[in-house]
C-alpha positions as CSV (number, residue, x, y, z in Angstrom):
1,X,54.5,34.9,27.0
2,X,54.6,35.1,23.4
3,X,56.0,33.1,20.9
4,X,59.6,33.6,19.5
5,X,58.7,34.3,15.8
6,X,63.0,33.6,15.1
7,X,61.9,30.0,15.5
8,X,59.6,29.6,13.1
9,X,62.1,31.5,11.0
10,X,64.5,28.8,11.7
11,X,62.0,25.9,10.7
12,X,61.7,27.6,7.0
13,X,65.7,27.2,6.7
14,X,65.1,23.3,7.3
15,X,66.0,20.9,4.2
16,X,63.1,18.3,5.5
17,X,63.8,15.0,4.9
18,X,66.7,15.1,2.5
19,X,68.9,12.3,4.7
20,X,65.9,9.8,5.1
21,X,67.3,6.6,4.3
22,X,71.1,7.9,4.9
23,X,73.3,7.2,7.5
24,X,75.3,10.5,7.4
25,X,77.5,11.0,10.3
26,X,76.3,13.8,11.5
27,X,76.2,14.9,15.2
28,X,72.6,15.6,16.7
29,X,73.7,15.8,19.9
30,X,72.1,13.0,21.2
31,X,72.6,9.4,20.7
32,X,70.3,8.1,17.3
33,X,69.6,4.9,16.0
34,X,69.7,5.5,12.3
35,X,67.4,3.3,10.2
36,X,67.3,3.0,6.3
37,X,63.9,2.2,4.9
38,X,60.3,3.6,5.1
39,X,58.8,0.3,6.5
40,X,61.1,0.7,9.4
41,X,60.2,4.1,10.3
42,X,56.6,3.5,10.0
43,X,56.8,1.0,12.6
44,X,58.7,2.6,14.6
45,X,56.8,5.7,14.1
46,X,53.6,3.4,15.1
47,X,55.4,2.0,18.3
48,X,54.9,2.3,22.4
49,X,57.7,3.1,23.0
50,X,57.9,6.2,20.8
51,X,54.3,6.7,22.0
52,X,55.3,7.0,25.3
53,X,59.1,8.3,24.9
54,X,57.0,11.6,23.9
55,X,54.5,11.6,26.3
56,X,56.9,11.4,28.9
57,X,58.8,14.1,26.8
58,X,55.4,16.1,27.6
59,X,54.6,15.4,30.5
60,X,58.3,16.5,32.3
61,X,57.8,19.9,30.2
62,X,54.7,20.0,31.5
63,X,55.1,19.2,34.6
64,X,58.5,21.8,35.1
65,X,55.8,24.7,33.8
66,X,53.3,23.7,36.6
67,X,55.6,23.3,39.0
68,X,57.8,25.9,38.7
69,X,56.9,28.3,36.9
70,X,53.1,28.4,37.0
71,X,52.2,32.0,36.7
72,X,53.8,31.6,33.2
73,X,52.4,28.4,32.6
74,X,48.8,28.5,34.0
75,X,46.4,30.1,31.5
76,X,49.0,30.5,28.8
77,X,50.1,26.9,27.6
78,X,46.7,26.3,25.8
79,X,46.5,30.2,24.1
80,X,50.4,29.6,22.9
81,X,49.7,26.1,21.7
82,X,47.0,27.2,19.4
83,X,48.6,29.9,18.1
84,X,51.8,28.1,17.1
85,X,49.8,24.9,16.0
86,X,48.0,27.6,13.5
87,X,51.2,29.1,12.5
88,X,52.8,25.8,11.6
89,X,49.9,24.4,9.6
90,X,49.7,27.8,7.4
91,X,53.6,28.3,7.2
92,X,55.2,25.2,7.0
93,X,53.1,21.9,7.0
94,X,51.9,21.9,3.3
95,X,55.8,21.8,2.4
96,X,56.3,19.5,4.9
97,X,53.4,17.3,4.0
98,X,54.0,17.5,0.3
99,X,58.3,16.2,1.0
100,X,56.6,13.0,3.3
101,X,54.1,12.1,0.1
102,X,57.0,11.9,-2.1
103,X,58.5,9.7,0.6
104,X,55.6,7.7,0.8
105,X,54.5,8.5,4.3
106,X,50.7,9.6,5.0
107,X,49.0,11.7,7.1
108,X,49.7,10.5,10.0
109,X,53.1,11.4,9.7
110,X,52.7,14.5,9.3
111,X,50.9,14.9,12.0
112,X,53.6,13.1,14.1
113,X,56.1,15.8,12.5
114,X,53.5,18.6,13.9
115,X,53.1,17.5,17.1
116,X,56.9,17.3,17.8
117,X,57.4,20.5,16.0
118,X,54.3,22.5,17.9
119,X,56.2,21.2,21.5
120,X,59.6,22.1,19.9
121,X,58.2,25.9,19.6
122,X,57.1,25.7,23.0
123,X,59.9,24.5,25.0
124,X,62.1,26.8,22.9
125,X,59.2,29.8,24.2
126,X,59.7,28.9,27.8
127,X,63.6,28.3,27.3
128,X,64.0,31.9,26.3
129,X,62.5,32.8,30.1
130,X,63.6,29.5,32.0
131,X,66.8,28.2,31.0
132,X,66.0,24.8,32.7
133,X,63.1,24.0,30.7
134,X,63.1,20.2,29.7
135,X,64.1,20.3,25.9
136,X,63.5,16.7,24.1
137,X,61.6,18.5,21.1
138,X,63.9,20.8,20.7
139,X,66.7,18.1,20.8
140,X,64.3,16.4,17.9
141,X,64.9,19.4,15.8
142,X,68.8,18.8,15.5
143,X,67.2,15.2,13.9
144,X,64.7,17.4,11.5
145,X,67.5,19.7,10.7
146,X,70.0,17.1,9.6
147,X,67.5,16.1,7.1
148,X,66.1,13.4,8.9
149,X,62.8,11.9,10.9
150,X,62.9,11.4,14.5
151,X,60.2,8.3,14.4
152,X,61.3,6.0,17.4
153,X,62.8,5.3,20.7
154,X,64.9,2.8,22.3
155,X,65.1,2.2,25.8
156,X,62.7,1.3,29.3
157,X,60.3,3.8,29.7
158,X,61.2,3.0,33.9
159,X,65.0,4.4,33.0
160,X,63.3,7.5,31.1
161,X,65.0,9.7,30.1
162,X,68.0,7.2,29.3
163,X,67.5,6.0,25.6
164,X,68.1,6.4,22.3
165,X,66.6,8.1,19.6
166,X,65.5,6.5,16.1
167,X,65.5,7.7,13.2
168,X,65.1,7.3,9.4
Protein backbone atom coordinates (compact mmCIF):
# COMPACT_ATOMS: atom_id res chain seq x y z
CA UNK A 1 0.00 0.00 0.00
CA UNK A 2 1.16 3.46 -0.50
CA UNK A 3 -0.35 6.55 -0.28
CA UNK A 4 -2.14 8.37 -3.26
CA UNK A 5 0.07 11.49 -3.45
CA UNK A 6 -3.17 13.13 -5.88
CA UNK A 7 -4.84 13.52 -2.59
CA UNK A 8 -2.76 15.50 -0.91
CA UNK A 9 -2.73 17.38 -4.12
CA UNK A 10 -6.33 17.83 -3.77
CA UNK A 11 -6.13 19.17 -0.09
CA UNK A 12 -3.66 22.13 -1.32
CA UNK A 13 -6.67 23.26 -3.83
CA UNK A 14 -8.98 23.57 -0.59
CA UNK A 15 -10.13 27.31 0.23
CA UNK A 16 -10.27 26.33 4.20
CA UNK A 17 -12.63 27.84 6.06
CA UNK A 18 -13.91 30.54 3.78
CA UNK A 19 -17.94 29.59 4.47
CA UNK A 20 -17.61 29.40 8.33
CA UNK A 21 -20.38 31.22 9.62
CA UNK A 22 -22.36 30.89 6.10
CA UNK A 23 -25.15 28.96 5.26
CA UNK A 24 -24.41 28.55 1.53
CA UNK A 25 -26.51 26.08 -0.16
CA UNK A 26 -24.20 23.93 -1.23
CA UNK A 27 -24.57 20.18 -1.68
CA UNK A 28 -22.01 17.90 0.42
CA UNK A 29 -23.58 15.04 -0.22
CA UNK A 30 -24.68 14.24 3.03
CA UNK A 31 -27.25 15.76 5.24
CA UNK A 32 -25.47 18.93 7.44
CA UNK A 33 -26.66 20.89 10.10
CA UNK A 34 -25.20 24.30 9.35
CA UNK A 35 -24.33 26.52 12.38
CA UNK A 36 -23.32 30.27 12.34
CA UNK A 37 -21.01 31.20 15.18
CA UNK A 38 -17.64 30.10 16.65
CA UNK A 39 -19.11 29.40 20.19
CA UNK A 40 -21.39 26.87 18.56
CA UNK A 41 -18.79 25.01 16.83
CA UNK A 42 -16.57 24.86 19.68
CA UNK A 43 -19.13 23.12 21.57
CA UNK A 44 -20.03 21.03 19.28
CA UNK A 45 -16.50 20.40 18.27
CA UNK A 46 -16.11 19.55 22.21
CA UNK A 47 -19.24 17.13 22.28
CA UNK A 48 -19.91 13.13 22.71
CA UNK A 49 -21.48 12.81 20.21
CA UNK A 50 -19.05 14.08 17.68
CA UNK A 51 -16.48 12.21 19.92
CA UNK A 52 -18.10 9.15 19.26
CA UNK A 53 -19.70 9.78 15.65
CA UNK A 54 -15.82 9.58 14.68
CA UNK A 55 -14.75 6.86 16.61
CA UNK A 56 -17.45 4.82 15.30
CA UNK A 57 -16.32 6.40 11.89
CA UNK A 58 -12.86 4.58 12.87
CA UNK A 59 -13.73 1.85 14.14
CA UNK A 60 -16.10 0.54 10.91
CA UNK A 61 -12.94 1.52 8.69
CA UNK A 62 -11.11 -0.26 10.86
CA UNK A 63 -12.82 -2.95 11.34
CA UNK A 64 -13.71 -3.48 7.24
CA UNK A 65 -9.51 -3.55 6.96
CA UNK A 66 -9.29 -6.26 9.56
CA UNK A 67 -11.81 -8.11 8.47
CA UNK A 68 -11.65 -8.17 5.06
CA UNK A 69 -8.90 -7.21 3.84
CA UNK A 70 -6.17 -7.95 6.42
CA UNK A 71 -3.18 -8.78 4.39
CA UNK A 72 -3.47 -5.13 3.32
CA UNK A 73 -4.40 -3.93 6.56
CA UNK A 74 -2.23 -5.85 9.08
CA UNK A 75 1.25 -4.33 9.37
CA UNK A 76 0.53 -1.39 7.04
CA UNK A 77 -2.19 0.85 8.82
CA UNK A 78 0.32 2.20 11.50
CA UNK A 79 3.46 2.71 8.65
CA UNK A 80 0.72 4.64 6.30
CA UNK A 81 -0.67 6.59 9.24
CA UNK A 82 2.60 8.05 10.06
CA UNK A 83 3.63 8.82 6.94
CA UNK A 84 0.52 10.77 6.00
CA UNK A 85 0.19 12.34 9.53
CA UNK A 86 3.95 13.69 8.65
CA UNK A 87 2.98 14.80 5.21
CA UNK A 88 0.03 16.82 6.43
CA UNK A 89 1.73 18.57 9.35
CA UNK A 90 4.70 19.72 6.87
CA UNK A 91 2.43 20.43 3.76
CA UNK A 92 -0.66 21.71 4.85
CA UNK A 93 -1.34 22.25 8.74
CA UNK A 94 0.60 25.52 9.24
CA UNK A 95 -1.94 27.14 6.51
CA UNK A 96 -4.49 25.43 7.95
CA UNK A 97 -3.60 26.37 11.49
CA UNK A 98 -2.83 29.90 10.67
CA UNK A 99 -6.86 30.28 8.70
CA UNK A 100 -8.37 28.71 12.36
CA UNK A 101 -6.27 31.55 14.43
CA UNK A 102 -7.76 34.16 12.44
CA UNK A 103 -11.08 32.46 13.18
CA UNK A 104 -10.42 32.33 16.66
CA UNK A 105 -10.14 28.59 17.05
CA UNK A 106 -7.01 26.99 18.97
CA UNK A 107 -5.06 24.17 18.80
CA UNK A 108 -7.26 21.83 19.45
CA UNK A 109 -8.93 22.50 16.44
CA UNK A 110 -6.47 21.96 14.42
CA UNK A 111 -5.82 19.02 15.67
CA UNK A 112 -9.51 17.86 15.18
CA UNK A 113 -9.03 19.16 11.42
CA UNK A 114 -5.78 16.63 11.32
CA UNK A 115 -7.28 13.86 12.62
CA UNK A 116 -10.25 13.84 10.15
CA UNK A 117 -7.98 14.76 7.37
CA UNK A 118 -5.12 11.93 8.26
CA UNK A 119 -8.32 9.18 8.20
CA UNK A 120 -9.69 11.02 5.04
CA UNK A 121 -6.15 10.06 3.31
CA UNK A 122 -6.51 6.70 4.48
CA UNK A 123 -9.86 5.54 3.48
CA UNK A 124 -9.28 7.34 0.17
CA UNK A 125 -5.69 4.82 0.13
CA UNK A 126 -7.78 1.76 0.73
CA UNK A 127 -10.69 2.97 -1.63
CA UNK A 128 -8.40 3.05 -4.55
CA UNK A 129 -7.92 -1.02 -3.83
CA UNK A 130 -11.35 -1.77 -2.07
CA UNK A 131 -14.10 0.08 -3.47
CA UNK A 132 -16.28 -0.81 -0.31
CA UNK A 133 -14.15 0.87 2.06
CA UNK A 134 -16.25 2.74 4.75
CA UNK A 135 -15.81 6.50 3.75
CA UNK A 136 -17.14 9.12 6.60
CA UNK A 137 -13.74 11.18 6.35
CA UNK A 138 -13.80 11.31 3.04
CA UNK A 139 -17.51 12.36 3.07
CA UNK A 140 -16.02 15.16 5.71
CA UNK A 141 -13.92 16.53 2.98
CA UNK A 142 -16.87 17.56 0.70
CA UNK A 143 -17.62 19.82 4.31
CA UNK A 144 -13.70 21.08 4.20
CA UNK A 145 -13.97 21.71 0.60
CA UNK A 146 -17.10 23.86 0.64
CA UNK A 147 -15.23 26.12 2.84
CA UNK A 148 -16.54 24.83 5.93
CA UNK A 149 -15.80 22.79 9.40
CA UNK A 150 -17.26 19.47 9.98
CA UNK A 151 -17.36 19.99 14.12
CA UNK A 152 -20.46 17.89 15.22
CA UNK A 153 -23.00 15.18 14.98
CA UNK A 154 -26.55 14.74 15.41
CA UNK A 155 -28.18 11.58 16.00
CA UNK A 156 -28.15 8.11 18.53
CA UNK A 157 -24.90 6.69 18.43
CA UNK A 158 -27.35 3.04 18.71
CA UNK A 159 -28.87 4.11 15.00
CA UNK A 160 -25.03 4.80 13.83
CA UNK A 161 -24.54 5.54 11.03
CA UNK A 162 -28.07 7.39 10.63
CA UNK A 163 -27.30 11.20 11.54
CA UNK A 164 -26.53 14.32 10.61
CA UNK A 165 -23.50 16.19 10.15
CA UNK A 166 -22.74 19.71 11.77
CA UNK A 167 -21.08 22.13 10.70
CA UNK A 168 -19.91 25.79 11.00
Amino acid sequence: MKLDPNFYNYLQGISWFSNCGLQVATEVGCPVIWLSTKEEAQAALESNPWTDARTEAQGDLTGYLAKYQYSSYGGHWNNLAKESRAKLEKELMPSIRERLQILGFGDSVASSVLLDLNRAALEATYRKAFSKVPSFFEKLLKVYENGHLPCGWEGQIINWPVGTVVAY
